[in-house]
matplotlib code that plots the C-alpha trace (Angstrom):
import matplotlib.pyplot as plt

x = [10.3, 10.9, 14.5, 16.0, 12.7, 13.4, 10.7, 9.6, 8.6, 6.1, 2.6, 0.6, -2.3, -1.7, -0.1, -3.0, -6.1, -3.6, -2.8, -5.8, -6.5, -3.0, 0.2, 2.5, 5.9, 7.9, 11.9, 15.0, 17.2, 20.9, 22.8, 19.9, 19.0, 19.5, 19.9, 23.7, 25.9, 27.1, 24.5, 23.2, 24.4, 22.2, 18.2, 19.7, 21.5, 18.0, 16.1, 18.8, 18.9, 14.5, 15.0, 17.3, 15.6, 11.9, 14.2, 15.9, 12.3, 11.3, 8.3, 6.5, 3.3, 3.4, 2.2, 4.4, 3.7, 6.8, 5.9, 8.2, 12.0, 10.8, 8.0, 11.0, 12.1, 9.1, 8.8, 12.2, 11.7, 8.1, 10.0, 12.7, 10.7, 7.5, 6.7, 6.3, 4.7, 1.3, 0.2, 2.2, 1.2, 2.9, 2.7, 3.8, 6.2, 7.2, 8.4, 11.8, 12.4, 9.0, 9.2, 8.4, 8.0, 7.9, 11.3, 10.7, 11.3, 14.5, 13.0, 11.8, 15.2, 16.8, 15.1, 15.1, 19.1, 19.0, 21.3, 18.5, 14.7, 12.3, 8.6, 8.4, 10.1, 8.3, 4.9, 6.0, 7.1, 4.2, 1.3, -0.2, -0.9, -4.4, -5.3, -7.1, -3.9, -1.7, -3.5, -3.6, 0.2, 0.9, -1.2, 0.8, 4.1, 3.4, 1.9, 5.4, 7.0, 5.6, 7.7, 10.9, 11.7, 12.1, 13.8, 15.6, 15.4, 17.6, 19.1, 23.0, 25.2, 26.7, 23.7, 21.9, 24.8, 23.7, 20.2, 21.1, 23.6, 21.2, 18.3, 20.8, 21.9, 18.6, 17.9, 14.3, 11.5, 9.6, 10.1, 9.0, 5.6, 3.2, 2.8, -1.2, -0.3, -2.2, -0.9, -1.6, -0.2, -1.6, -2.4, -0.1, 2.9, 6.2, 8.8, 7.6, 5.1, 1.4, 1.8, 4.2, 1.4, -1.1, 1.5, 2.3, -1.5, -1.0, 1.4, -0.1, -2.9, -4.5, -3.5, -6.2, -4.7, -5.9, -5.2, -6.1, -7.2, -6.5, -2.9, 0.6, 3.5, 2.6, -1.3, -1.1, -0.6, -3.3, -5.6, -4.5, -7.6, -9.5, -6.2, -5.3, -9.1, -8.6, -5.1, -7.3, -9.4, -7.2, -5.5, -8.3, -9.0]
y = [-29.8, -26.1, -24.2, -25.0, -27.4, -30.6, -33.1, -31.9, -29.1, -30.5, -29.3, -32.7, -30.1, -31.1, -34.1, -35.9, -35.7, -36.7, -39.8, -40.9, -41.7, -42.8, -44.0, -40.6, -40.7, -37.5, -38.0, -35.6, -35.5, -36.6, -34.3, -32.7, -32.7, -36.4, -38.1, -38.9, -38.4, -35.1, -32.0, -31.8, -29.2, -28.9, -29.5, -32.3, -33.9, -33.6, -35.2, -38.0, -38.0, -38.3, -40.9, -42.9, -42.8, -44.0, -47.4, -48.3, -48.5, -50.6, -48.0, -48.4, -47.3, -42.9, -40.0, -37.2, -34.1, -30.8, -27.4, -24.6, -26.0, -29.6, -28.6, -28.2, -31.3, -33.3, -32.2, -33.8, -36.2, -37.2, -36.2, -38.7, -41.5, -41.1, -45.2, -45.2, -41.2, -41.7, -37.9, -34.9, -32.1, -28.8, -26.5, -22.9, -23.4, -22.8, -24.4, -22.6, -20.7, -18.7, -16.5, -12.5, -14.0, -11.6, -12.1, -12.1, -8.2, -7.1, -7.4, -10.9, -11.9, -10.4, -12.4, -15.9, -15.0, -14.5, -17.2, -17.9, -17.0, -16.2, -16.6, -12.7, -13.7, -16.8, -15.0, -12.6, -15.0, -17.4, -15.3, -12.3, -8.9, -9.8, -11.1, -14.1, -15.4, -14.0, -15.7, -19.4, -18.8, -18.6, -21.5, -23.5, -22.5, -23.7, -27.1, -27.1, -26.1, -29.2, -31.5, -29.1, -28.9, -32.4, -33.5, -30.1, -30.6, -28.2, -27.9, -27.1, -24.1, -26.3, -27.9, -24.1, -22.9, -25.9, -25.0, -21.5, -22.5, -25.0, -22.4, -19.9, -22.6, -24.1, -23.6, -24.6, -27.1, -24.3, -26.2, -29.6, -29.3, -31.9, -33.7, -34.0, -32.2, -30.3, -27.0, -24.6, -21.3, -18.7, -15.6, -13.2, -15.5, -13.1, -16.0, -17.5, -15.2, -16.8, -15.9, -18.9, -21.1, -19.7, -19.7, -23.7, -24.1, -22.4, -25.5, -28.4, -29.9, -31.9, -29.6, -28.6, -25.4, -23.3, -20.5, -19.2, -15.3, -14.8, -16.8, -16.9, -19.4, -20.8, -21.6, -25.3, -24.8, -21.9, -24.0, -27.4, -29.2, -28.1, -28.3, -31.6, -32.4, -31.3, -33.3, -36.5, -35.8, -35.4, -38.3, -40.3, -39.5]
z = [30.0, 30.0, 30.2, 33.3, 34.4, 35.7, 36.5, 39.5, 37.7, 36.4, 37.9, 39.7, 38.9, 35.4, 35.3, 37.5, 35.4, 32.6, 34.2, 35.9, 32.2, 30.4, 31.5, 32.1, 32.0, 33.0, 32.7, 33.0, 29.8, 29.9, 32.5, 34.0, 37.6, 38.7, 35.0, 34.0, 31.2, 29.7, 29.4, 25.8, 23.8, 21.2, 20.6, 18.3, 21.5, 23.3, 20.9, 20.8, 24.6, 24.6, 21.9, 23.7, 27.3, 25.2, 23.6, 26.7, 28.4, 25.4, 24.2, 20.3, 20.5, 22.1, 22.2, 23.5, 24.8, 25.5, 26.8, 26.0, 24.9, 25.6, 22.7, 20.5, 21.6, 21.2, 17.5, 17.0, 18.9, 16.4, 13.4, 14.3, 15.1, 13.1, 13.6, 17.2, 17.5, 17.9, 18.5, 19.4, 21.9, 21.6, 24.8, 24.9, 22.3, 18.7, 15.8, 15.6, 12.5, 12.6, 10.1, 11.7, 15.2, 17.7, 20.0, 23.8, 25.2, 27.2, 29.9, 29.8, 28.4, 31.2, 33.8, 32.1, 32.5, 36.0, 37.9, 40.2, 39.5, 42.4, 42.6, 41.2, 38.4, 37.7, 37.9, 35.2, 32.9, 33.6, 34.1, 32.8, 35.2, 36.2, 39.7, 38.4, 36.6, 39.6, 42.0, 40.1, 39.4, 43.4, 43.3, 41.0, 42.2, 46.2, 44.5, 43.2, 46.7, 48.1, 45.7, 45.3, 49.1, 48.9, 45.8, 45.9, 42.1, 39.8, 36.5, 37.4, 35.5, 32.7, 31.8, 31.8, 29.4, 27.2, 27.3, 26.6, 23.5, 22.1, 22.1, 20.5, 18.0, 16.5, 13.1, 13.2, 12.3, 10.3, 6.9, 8.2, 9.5, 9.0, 12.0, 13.7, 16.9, 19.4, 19.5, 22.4, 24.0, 26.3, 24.2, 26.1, 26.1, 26.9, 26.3, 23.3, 21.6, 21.0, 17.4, 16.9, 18.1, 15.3, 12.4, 13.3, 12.3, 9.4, 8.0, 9.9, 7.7, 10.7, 13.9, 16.8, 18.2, 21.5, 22.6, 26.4, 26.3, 29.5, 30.2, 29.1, 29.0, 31.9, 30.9, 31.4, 34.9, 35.2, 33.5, 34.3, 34.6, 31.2, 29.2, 30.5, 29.3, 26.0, 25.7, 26.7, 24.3, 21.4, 22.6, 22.6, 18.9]

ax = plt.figure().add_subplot(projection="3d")
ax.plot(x, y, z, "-o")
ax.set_aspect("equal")
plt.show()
């Protein structure tokens, strides 16, 4: 999942036509929202924490998908255990290490940062200006409402400083890209630029990539029907 996402975060938009197809399992790392242990520090820690939740439920055979910082994760996660990573799906993400990636403006910075981020906020770093992409973002969001007000899901300060440090920490996956992974972004991504999306197929020798014209970081949940589609489809491959 995203930075500071939990799994109720997670859009039944999307998630839906994904599992009416496949088993889906969504989990919460160590230390976030209802999970136990210490808050990871470090993408390492995540990927150990990912790793370890996937053993304990006894799982060889997956495919795994991460949007945003859980993208990260899932690329340690298949670079870890390459014997039981079937396929990988990238989201919104990067590898880390891009060389000349464009870093997200003040601005954008500024309101990931915010202790608390309202439904303005989210909508900017979701969705591009246009009233199409406003208007399925409001969407989104109050599918989200319906499962938030009740599991009053959060990711608490400590493990947000985590988040934070481990973001500011990582070194990168830039030199080890050869995974076959599904790659997609919205093309006017303000958290993680889209250009990280087209350099990643630039190394990968067996990557699909998309890229949404009209979206941004939040383009699975704008478009959650015909991406979850396309991940079905490369799944099934």
């Amino acid at each position: 999942m995203r930075f500071r996402g939990t799994i109720d975060h997670w859009d039944p938009a999307f998630l839906e036509p994904l599992a009416a197809e496949r088993d889906v399992i969504v989990f919460d790392n160590r230390g976030i929202n209802l999970s136990t242990g210490n808050s990871p520090a470090s993408i390492e820690d995540m990927v150990e924490g990912s790793l370890a939740f996937i053993h304990a439920l006894g799982l060889t055979d997956i495919d795994v998908l991460g949007w945003s910082m859980g993208g990260i994760v899932a690329q340690g996660v298949a670079l870890a255990a390459p014997d039981i990573v079937r396929h990988l799906v990238v989201a919104g993400s990067s590898a880390g290490g891009v060389p000349d990636l464009p870093p997200p403006s003040a601005p954008t910075q500024q309101t990931m940062a915010k202790p608390v981020n309202v439904t303005e906020d989210f909508l900017y770093l979701f969705f591009p200006e246009t009233e199409q992409a406003i208007a399925a973002g409001r969407a989104s969001l109050q599918r989200l409402e319906h499962r938030l007000k009740d599991s009053q899901a959060v990711v608490g300060p400590e493990a947000v400083r985590g988040q934070l440090g481990a973001i500011s920490s990582f070194k990168g996956y830039w030199h080890r890209q050869e995974e076959l992974v599904l790659v997609a972004n919205g093309a006017h991504d303000v958290m993680i630029h889209a250009y990280g999306t087209y350099a990643m197929s630039q190394k990968l020798p067996d990557a699909k990539v998309i890229l949404y014209s009209d979206a941004g970081h939040g383009f699975l949940f704008q478009h959650p029907d015909d991406f979850a589609h396309e991940v079905n489809r490369f799944l099934s491959a």
